[in-house]
Backbone as CSV, one residue per row, in Angstrom:
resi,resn,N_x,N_y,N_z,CA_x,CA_y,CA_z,C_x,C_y,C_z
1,UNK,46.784,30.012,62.365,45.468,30.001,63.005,44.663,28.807,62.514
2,UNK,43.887,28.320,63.384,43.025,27.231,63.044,42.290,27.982,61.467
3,UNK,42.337,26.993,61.193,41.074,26.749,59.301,41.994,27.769,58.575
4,UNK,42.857,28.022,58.847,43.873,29.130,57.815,44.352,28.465,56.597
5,UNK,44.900,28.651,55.873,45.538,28.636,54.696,47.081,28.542,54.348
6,UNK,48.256,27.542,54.586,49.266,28.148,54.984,50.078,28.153,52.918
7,UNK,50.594,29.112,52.835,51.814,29.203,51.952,53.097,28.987,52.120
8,UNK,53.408,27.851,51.148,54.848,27.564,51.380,55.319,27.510,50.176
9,UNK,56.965,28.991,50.336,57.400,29.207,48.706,59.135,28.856,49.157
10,UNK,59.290,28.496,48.144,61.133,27.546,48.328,61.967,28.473,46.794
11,UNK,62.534,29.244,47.382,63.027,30.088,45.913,64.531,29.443,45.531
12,UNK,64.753,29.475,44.696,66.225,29.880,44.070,66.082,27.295,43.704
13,UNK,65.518,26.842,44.154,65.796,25.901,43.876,65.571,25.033,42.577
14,UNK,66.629,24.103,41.747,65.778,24.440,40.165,64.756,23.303,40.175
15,UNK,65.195,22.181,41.111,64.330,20.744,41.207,63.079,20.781,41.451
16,UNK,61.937,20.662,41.645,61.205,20.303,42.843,61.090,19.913,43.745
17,UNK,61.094,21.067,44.607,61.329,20.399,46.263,60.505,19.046,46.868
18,UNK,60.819,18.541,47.963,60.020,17.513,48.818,60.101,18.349,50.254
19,UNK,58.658,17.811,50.426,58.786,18.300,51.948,57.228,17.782,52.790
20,UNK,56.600,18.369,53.840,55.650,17.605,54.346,54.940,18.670,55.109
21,UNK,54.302,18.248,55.777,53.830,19.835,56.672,52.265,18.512,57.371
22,UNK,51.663,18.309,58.223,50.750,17.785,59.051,50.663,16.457,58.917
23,UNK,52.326,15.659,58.542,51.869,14.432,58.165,51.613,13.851,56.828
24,UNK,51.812,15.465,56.402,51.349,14.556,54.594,52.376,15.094,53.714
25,UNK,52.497,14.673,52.301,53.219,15.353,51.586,52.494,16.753,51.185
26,UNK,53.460,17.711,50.791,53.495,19.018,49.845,53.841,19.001,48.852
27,UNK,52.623,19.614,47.940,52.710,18.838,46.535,53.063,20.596,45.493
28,UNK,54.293,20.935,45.328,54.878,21.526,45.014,54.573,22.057,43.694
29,UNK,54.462,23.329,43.070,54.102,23.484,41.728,54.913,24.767,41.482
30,UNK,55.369,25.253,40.154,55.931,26.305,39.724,56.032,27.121,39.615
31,UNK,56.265,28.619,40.209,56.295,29.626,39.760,57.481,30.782,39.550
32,UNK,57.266,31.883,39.341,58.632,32.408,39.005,58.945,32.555,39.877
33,UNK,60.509,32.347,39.925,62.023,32.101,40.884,62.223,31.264,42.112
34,UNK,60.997,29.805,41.509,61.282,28.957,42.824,59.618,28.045,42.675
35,UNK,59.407,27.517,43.901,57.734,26.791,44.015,57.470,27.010,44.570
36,UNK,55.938,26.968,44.828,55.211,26.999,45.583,54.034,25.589,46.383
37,UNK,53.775,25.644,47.606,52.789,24.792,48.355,52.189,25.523,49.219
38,UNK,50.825,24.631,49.012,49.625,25.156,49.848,48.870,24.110,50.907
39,UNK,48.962,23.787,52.192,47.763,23.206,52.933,47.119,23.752,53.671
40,UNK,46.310,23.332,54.253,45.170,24.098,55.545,45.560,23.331,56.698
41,UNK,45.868,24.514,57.723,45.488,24.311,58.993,43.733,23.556,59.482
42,UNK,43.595,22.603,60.069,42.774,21.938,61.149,41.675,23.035,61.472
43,UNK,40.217,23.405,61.093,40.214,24.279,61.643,39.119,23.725,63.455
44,UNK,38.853,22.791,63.362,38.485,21.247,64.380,39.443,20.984,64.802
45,UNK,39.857,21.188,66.581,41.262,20.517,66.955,42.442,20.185,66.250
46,UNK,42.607,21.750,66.105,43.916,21.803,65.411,45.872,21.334,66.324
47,UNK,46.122,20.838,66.014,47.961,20.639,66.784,48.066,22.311,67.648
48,UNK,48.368,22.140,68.382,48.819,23.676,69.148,50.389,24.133,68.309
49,UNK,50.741,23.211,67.689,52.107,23.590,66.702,52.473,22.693,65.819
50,UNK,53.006,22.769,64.392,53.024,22.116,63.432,54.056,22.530,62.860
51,UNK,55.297,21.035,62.286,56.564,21.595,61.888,56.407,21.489,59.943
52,UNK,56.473,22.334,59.464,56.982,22.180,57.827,58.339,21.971,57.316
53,UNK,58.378,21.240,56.807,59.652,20.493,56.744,60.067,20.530,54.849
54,UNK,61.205,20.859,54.274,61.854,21.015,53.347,62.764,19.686,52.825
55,UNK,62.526,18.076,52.732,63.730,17.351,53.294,64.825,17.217,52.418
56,UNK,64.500,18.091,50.875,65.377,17.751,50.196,66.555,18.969,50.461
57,UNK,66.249,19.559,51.010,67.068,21.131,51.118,67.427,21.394,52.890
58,UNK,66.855,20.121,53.872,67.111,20.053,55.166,66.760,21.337,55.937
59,UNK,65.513,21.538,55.796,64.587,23.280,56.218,63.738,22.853,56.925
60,UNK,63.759,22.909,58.391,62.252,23.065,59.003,61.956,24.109,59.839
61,UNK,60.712,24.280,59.489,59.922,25.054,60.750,59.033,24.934,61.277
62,UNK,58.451,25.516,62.568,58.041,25.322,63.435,56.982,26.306,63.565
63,UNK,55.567,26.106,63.567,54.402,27.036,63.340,53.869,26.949,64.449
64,UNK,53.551,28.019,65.448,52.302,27.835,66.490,51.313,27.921,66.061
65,UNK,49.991,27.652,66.157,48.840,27.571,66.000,47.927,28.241,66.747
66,UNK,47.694,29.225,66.219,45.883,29.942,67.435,44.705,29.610,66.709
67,UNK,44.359,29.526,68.436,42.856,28.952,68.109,42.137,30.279,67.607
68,UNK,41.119,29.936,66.688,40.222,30.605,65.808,39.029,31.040,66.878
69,UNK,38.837,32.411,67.010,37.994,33.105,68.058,36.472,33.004,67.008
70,UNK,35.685,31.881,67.082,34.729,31.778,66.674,33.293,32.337,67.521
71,UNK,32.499,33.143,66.940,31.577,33.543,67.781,30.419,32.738,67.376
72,UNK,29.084,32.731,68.298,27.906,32.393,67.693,26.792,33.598,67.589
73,UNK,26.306,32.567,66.085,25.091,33.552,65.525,23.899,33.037,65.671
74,UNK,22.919,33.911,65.942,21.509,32.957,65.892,20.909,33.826,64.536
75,UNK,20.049,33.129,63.753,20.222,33.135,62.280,18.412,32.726,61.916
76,UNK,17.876,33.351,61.464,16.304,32.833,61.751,15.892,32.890,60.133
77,UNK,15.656,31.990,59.388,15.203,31.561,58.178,13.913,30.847,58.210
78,UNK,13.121,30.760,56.598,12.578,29.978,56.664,12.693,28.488,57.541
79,UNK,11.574,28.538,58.325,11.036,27.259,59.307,11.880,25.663,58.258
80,UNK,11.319,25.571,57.019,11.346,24.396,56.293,12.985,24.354,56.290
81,UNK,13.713,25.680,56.076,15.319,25.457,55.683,16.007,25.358,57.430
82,UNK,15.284,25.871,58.172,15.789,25.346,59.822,16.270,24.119,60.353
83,UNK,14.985,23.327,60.081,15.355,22.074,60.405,14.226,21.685,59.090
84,UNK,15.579,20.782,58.097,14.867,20.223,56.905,14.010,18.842,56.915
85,UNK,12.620,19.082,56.389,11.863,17.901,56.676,12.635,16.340,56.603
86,UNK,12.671,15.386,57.005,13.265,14.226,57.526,14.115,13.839,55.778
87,UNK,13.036,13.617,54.789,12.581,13.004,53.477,13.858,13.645,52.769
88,UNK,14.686,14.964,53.437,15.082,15.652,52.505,16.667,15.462,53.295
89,UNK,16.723,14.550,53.954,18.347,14.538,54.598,19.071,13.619,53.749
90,UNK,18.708,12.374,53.180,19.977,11.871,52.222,19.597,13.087,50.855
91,UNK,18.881,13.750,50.286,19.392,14.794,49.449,20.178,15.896,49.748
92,UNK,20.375,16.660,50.978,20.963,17.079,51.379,22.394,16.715,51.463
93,UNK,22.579,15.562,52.192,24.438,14.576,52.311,24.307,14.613,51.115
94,UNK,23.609,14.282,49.896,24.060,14.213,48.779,24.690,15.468,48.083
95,UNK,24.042,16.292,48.200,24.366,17.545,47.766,25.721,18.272,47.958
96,UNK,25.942,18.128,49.579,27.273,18.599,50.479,28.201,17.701,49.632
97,UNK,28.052,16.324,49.378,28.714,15.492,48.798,29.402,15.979,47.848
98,UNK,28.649,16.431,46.767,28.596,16.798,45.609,29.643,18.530,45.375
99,UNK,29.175,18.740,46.432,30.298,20.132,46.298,31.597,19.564,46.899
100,UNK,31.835,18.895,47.813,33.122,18.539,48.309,33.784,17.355,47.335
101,UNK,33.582,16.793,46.524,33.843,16.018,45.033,34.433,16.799,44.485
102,UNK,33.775,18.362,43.807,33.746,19.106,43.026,34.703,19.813,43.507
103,UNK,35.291,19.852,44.493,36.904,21.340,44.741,37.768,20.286,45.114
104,UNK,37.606,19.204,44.655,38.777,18.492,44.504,39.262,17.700,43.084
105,UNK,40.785,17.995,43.586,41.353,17.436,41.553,42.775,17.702,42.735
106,UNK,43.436,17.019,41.615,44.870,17.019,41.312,45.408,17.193,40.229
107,UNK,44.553,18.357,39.571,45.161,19.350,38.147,46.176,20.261,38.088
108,UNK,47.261,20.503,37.855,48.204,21.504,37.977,47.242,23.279,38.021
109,UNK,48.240,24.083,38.154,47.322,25.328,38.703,47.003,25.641,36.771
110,UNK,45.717,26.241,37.014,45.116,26.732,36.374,44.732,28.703,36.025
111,UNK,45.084,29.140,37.636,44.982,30.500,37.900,46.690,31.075,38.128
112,UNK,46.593,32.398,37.788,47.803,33.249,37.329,47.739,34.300,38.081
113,UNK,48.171,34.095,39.387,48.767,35.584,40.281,47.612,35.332,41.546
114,UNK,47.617,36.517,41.914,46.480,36.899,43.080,44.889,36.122,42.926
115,UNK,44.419,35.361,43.838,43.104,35.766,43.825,42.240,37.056,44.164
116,UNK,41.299,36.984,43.678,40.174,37.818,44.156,38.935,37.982,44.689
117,UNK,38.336,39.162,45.326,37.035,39.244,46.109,36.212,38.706,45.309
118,UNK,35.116,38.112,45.042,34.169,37.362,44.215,32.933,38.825,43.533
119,UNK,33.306,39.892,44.555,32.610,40.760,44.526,31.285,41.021,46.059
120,UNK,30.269,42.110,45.885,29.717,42.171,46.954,30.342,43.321,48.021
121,UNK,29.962,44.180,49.065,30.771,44.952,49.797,31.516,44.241,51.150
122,UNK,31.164,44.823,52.654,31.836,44.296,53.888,31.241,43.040,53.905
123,UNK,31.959,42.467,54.900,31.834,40.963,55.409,30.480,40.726,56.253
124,UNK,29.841,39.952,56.379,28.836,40.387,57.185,28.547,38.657,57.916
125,UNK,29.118,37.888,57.464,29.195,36.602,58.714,30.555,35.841,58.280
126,UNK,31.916,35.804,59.077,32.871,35.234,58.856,32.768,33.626,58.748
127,UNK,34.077,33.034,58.521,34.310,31.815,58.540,34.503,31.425,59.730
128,UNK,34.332,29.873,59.710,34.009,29.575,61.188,33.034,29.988,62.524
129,UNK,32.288,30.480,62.408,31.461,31.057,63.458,30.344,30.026,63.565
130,UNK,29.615,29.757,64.569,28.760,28.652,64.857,27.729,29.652,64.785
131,UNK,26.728,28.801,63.814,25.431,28.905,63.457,23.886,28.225,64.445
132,UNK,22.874,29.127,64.798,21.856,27.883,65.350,21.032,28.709,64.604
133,UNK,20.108,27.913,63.862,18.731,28.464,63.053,17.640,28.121,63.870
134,UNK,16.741,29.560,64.022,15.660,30.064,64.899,15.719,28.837,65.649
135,UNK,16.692,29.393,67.063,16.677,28.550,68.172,16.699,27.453,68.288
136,UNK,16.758,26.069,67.641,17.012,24.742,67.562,18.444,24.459,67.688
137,UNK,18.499,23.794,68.979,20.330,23.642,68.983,20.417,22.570,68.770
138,UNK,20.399,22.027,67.630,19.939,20.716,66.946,20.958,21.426,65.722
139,UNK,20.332,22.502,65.603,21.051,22.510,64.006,22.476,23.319,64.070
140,UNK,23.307,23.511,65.381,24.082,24.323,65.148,25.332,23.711,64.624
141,UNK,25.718,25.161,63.849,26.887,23.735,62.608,27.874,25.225,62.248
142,UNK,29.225,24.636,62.035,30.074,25.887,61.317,29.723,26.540,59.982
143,UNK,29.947,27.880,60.037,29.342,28.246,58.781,31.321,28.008,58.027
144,UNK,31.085,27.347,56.757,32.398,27.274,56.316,32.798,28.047,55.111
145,UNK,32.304,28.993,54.941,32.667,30.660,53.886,32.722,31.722,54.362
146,UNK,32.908,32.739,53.760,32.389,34.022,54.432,31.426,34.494,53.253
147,UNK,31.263,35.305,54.156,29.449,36.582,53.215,29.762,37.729,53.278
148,UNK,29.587,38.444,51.972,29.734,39.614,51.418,28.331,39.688,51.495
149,UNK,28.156,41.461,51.977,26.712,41.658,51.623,26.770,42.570,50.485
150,UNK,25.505,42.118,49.475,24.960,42.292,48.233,24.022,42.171,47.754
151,UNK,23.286,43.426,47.351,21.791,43.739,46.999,21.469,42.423,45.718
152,UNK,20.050,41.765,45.704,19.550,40.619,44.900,20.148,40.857,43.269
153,UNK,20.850,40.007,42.629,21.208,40.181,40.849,22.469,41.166,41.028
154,UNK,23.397,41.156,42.281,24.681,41.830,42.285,25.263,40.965,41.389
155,UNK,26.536,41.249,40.520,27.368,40.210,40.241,28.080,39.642,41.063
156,UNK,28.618,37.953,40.575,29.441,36.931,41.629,30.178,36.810,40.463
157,UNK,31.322,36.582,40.968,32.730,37.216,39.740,33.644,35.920,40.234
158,UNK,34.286,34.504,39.554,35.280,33.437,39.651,36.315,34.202,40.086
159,UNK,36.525,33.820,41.253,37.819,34.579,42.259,39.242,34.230,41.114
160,UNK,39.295,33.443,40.584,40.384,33.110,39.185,40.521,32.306,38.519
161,UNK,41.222,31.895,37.850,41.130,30.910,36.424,41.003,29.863,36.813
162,UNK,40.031,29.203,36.112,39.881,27.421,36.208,39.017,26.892,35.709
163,UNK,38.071,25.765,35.978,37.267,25.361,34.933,36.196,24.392,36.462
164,UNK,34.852,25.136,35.740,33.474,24.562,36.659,33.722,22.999,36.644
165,UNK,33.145,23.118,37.508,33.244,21.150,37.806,32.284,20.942,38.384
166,UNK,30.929,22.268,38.954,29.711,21.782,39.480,28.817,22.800,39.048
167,UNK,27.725,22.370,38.349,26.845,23.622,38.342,25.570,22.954,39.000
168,UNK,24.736,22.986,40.316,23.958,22.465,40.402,23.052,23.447,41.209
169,UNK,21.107,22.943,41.388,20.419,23.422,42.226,19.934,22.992,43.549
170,UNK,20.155,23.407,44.673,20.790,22.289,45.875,19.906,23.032,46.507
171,UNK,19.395,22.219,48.105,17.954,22.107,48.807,18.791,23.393,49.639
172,UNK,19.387,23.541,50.564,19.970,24.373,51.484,20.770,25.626,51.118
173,UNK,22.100,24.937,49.716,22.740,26.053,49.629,22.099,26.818,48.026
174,UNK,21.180,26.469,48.183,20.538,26.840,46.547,21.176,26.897,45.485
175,UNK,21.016,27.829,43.945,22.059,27.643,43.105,23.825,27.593,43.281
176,UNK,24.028,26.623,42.773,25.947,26.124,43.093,26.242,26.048,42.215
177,UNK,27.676,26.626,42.120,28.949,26.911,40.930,30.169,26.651,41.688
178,UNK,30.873,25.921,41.151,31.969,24.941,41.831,33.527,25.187,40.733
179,UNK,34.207,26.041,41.215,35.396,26.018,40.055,36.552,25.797,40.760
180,UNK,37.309,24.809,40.053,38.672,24.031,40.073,39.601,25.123,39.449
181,UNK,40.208,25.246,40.427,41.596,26.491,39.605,42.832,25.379,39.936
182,UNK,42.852,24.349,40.437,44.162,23.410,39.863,45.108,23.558,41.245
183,UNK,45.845,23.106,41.330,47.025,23.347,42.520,46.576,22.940,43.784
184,UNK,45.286,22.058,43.886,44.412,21.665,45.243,43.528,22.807,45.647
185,UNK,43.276,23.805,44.955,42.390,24.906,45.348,41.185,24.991,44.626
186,UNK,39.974,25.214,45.583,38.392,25.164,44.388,38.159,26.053,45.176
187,UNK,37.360,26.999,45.003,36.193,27.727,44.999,34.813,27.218,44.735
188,UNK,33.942,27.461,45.381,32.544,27.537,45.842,31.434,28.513,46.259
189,UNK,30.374,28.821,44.853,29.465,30.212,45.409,27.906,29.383,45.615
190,UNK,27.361,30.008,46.367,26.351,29.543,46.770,25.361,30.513,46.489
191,UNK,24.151,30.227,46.482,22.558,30.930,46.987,22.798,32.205,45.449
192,UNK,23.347,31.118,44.219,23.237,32.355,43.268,21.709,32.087,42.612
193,UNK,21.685,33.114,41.338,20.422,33.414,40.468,21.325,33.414,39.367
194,UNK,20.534,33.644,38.433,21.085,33.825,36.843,22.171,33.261,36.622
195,UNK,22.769,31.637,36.677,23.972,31.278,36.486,24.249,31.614,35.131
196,UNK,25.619,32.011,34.686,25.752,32.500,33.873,27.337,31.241,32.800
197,UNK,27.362,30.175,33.517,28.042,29.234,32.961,27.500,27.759,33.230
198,UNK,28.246,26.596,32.742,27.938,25.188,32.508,28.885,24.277,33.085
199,UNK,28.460,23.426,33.335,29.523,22.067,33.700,31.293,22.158,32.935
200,UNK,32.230,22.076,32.696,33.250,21.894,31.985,33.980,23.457,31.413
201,UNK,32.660,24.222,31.753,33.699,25.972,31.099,34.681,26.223,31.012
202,UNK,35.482,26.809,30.719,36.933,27.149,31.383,36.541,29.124,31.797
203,UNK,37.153,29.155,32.766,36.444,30.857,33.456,37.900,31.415,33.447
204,UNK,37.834,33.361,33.416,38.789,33.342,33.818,38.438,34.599,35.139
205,UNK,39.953,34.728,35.670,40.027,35.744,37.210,38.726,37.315,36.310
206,UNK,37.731,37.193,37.860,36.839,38.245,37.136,35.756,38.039,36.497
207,UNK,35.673,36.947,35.620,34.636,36.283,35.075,33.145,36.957,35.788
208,UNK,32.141,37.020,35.412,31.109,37.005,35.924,30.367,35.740,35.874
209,UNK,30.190,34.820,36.872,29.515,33.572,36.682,28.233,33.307,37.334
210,UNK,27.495,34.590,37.666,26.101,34.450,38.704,25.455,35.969,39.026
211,UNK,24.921,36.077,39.443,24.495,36.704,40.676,24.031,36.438,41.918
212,UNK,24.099,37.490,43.036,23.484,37.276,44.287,21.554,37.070,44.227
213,UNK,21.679,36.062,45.009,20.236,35.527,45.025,19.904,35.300,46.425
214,UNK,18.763,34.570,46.554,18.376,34.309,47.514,17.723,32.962,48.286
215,UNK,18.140,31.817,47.093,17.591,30.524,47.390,18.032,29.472,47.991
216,UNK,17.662,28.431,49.017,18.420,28.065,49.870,17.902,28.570,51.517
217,UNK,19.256,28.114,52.173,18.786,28.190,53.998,19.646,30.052,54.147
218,UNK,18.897,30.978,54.074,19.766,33.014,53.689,18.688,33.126,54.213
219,UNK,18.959,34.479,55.029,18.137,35.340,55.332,17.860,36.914,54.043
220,UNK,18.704,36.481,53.326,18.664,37.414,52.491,19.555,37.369,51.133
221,UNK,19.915,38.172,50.041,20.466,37.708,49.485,22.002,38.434,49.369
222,UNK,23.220,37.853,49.141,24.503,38.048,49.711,25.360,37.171,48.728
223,UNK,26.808,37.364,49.108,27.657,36.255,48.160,28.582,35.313,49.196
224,UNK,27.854,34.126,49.036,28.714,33.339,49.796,29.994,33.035,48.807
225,UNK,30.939,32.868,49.900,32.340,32.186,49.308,33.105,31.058,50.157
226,UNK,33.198,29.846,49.383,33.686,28.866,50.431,35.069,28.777,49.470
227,UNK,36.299,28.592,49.913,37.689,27.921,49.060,37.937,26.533,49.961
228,UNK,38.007,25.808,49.144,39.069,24.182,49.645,40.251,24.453,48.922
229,UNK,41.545,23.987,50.187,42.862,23.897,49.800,43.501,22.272,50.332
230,UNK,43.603,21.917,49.437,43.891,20.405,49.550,42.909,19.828,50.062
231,UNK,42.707,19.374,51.479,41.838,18.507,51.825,40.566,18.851,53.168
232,UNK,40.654,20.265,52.912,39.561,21.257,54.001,39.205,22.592,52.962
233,UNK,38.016,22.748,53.692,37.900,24.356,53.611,38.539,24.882,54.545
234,UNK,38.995,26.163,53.900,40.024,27.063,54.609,39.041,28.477,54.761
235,UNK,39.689,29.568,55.565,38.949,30.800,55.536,39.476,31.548,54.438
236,UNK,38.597,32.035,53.924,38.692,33.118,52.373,39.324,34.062,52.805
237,UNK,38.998,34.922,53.876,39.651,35.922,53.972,41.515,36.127,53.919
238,UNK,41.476,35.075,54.847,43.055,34.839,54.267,43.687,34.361,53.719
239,UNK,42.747,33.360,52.725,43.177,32.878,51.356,43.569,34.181,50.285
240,UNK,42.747,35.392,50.294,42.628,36.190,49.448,43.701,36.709,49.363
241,UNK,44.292,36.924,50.113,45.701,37.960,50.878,46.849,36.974,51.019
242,UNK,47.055,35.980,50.387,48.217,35.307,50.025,48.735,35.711,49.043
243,UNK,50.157,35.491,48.666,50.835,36.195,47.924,51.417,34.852,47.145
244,UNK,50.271,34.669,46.454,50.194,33.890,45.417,50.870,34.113,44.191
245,UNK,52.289,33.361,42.974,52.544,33.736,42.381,52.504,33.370,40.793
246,UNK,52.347,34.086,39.815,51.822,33.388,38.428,52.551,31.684,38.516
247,UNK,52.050,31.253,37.834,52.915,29.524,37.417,53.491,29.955,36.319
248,UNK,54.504,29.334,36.595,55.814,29.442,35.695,55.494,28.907,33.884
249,UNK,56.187,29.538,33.069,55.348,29.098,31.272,55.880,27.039,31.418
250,UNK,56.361,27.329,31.908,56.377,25.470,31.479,56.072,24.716,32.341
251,UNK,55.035,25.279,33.303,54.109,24.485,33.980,53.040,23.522,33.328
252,UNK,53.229,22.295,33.311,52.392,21.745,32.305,50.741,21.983,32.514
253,UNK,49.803,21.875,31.556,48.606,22.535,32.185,47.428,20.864,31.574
């Protein structure tokens, strides 16, 4: 599916595989009884089919692609976070900047097994769905996380092991916590309160690193969750539900 998440595991082989998947390489890492790779599907005019390819082991396949049934929301916030006064748009690119810097590395994996829910209950605005704030179709833009809803000072819990690489206070997405778990995968929470870590931490799966707040372009307060896998954000929901496996002990770290 468009903006998905794809997993690719190669067992029984002792080398490190080569292989490719949209044109690019797959950058292969360790775990028990074989490796693992991760890229994202396109979730913007995605290929209607995409082959993954194995070349050292002569394996390909052939993926169809569905398009992502995105709905629209109309979304009514503070006037000022609607459409942001003029003065405040290169701080803004700066900011977006600044988180998309921050979920990228080329650190070996850092996290051990499954991810997890960040915390918060049901879903209450998916990934991908087009946004317009109080009626200006000026501002309509993909929302690129999903939202858990969660009463103000809920805990926001590091979906798994890795180490912050952003702690900042940002005009739109308000308090930001940015963690690198290694293997091309970051995590991203937004619109927290009470940060509860620093630039360089090392966190682990569970961690408590925030709470739900309310500062920023929210109608309320909730837990956003954005993941980047290699070189996009992908949708969380089916990042979560990959069958992700520990890294192997002599994975270098």
């Amino acid at each position: 599916m468009a903006g998905a998440p794809v997993l690719v595991t190669v067992r029984g082989a002792k080398n490190r595989p080569s292989g490719s998947a949209l044109g690019k390489e797959l950058e292969f890492y360790p775990v028990r009884g074989g490796w693992q790779a991760l890229f994202a599907v396109p979730l913007d005019d995605p290929p209607p089919k995409l082959d993954v390819v194995i070349r050292d082991l002569e394996l390909k396949d052939t993926l169809e692609v569905q398009p992502r049934d995105s709905k629209d929301e109309e979304v009514e916030v503070d006037p000022a976070f609607a459409v942001p006064p003029n003065e405040k748009a290169q701080q803004i690119s700066d900011e977006n900047r600044a988180v998309i810097e921050a979920v990228q590395s080329d650190e070996p994996p850092k996290f051990r097994g499954r991810f997890v829910k960040p915390g918060g209950g049901k879903v209450t605005s998916r990934f991908g769905e087009w946004r317009t704030f109080n009626g200006h179709p000026e501002t309509k833009s993909r929302h690129l996380g999903l939202d858990y809803g969660a009463p103000k000072g809920a805990a926001v819990k590091a979906i798994n092991a890795g180490n912050v690489t952003l702690v900042s206070d940002t005009y739109l997405m308000g308090q930001v916590v940015v963690i690198d778990h290694g293997g091309g995968i970051g995590s991203a929470y937004f619109h927290l309160d009470n940060i509860r870590v620093k630039l360089g931490d090392e966190v682990k799966r569970g961690q408590r690193i925030g709470a739900a707040g309310t500062g920023g372009r929210t109608t309320g307060p909730h837990i956003h969750l954005s993941v980047w896998v290699r070189e996009a954000f992908v949708d969380p929901a089916g990042f979560l539900g990959l069958p992700l496996l520990p890294a192997r002990a002599d994975n270098p770290r």
